[in-house]
C-alpha positions in Angstrom: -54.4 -38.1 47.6 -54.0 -35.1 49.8 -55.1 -31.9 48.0 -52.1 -29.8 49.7 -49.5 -32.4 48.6 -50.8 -32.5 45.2 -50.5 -28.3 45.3 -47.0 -29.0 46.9 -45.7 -31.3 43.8 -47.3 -29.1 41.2 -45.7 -25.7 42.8 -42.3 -28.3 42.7 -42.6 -29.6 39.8 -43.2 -25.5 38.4 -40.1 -24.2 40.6 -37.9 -27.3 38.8 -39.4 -26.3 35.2 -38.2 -22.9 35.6 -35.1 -23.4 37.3 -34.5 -26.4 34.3 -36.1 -23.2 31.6 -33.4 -21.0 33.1 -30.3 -23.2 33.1 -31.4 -23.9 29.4 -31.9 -20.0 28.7 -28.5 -19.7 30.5 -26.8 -22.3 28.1 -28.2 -21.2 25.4 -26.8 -17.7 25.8 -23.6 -18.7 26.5 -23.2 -21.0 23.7 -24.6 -18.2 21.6 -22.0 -15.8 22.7 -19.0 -18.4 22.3 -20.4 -19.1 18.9 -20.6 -15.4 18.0 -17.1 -14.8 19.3 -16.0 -17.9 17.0 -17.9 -16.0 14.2 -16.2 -12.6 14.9 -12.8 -14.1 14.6 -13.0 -16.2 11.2 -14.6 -13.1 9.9 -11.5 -10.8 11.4 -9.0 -14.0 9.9 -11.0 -13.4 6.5 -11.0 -9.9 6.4 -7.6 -10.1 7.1 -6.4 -12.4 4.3 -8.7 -10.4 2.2 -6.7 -7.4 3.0 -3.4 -9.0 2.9 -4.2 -10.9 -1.1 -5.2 -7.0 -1.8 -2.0 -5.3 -0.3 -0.5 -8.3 -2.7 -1.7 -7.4 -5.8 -1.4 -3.5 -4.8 1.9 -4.1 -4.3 2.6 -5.9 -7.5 0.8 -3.5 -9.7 2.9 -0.8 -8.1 6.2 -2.9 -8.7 5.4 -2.8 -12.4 4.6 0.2 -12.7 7.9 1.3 -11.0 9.9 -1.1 -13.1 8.2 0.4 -16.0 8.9 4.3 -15.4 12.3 3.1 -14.1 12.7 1.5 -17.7 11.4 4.4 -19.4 13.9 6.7 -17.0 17.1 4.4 -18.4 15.6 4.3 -22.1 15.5 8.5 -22.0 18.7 8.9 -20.1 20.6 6.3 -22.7 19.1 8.2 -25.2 20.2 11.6 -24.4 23.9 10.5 -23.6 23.5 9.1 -27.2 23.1 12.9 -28.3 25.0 14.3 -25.9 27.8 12.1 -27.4 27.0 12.8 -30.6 27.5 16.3 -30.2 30.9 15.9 -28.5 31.6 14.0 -31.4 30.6 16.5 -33.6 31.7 19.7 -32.2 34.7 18.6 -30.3 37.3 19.8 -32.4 34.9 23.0 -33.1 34.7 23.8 -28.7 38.2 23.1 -28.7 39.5 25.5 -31.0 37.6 28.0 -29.7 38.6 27.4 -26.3 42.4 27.4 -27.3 41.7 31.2 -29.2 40.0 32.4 -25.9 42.8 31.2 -24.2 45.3 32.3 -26.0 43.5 35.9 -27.3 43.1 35.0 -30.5 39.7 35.6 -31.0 37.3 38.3 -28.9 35.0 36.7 -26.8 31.4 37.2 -28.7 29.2 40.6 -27.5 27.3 38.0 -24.8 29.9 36.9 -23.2 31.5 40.0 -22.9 30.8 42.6 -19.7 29.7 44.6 -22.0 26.8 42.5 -23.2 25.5 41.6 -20.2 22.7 43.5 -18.8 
């Protein structure tokens, strides 16, 4: 075997290794960086149904709450046309009267309702 043709195989055979070492290195990277994009976007797909079943509940908890005050709103509001009526009831004929002797002069207007009781 001829020493220079050995030298020539062996600097052939090292040229293919390394071509072969950097179409591996070159795959290699590439499959990392399609794997890592497939990574980044079922992380972004969780995150995002994360966020969304948390909006969810947010959402809920703030219905109630608003369904709640808006109960507690209607409960006050029934209550104080309750009163309200009640004092109608009461002092309807009372107001009425009164109004009818203002009206008619009757009766003198009382000292803070007068011009001269006001300040």
């Amino acid at each position: 075997m001829d020493y220079a043709a050995a030298v020539k195989r062996i600097i052939e055979a090292d040229n293919l290794a390394r071509r072969q070492a950097a179409e591996a290195k070159e795959r290699v990277r590439r499959l990392l960086g399609e794997q890592l994009e497939a990574d980044k976007e079922k992380l972004k797909r969780e995150y995002e149904q994360r966020v969304a079943r948390r909006l969810e509940k947010i959402r809920a908890v703030e219905e109630a709450a608003a369904s709640e005050e808006r109960r507690q709103l209607e409960e006050t509001h029934r209550q104080n046309m309750e009163k309200l009526e009640s004092c109608y009831a009461q002092n309807r004929d009372a107001w009425i009267q009164r109004l009818f002797e203002y009206v008619t002069g009757d009766v003198s207007l009382p000292e803070s309702m007068t011009n001269e009781g006001r300040t």
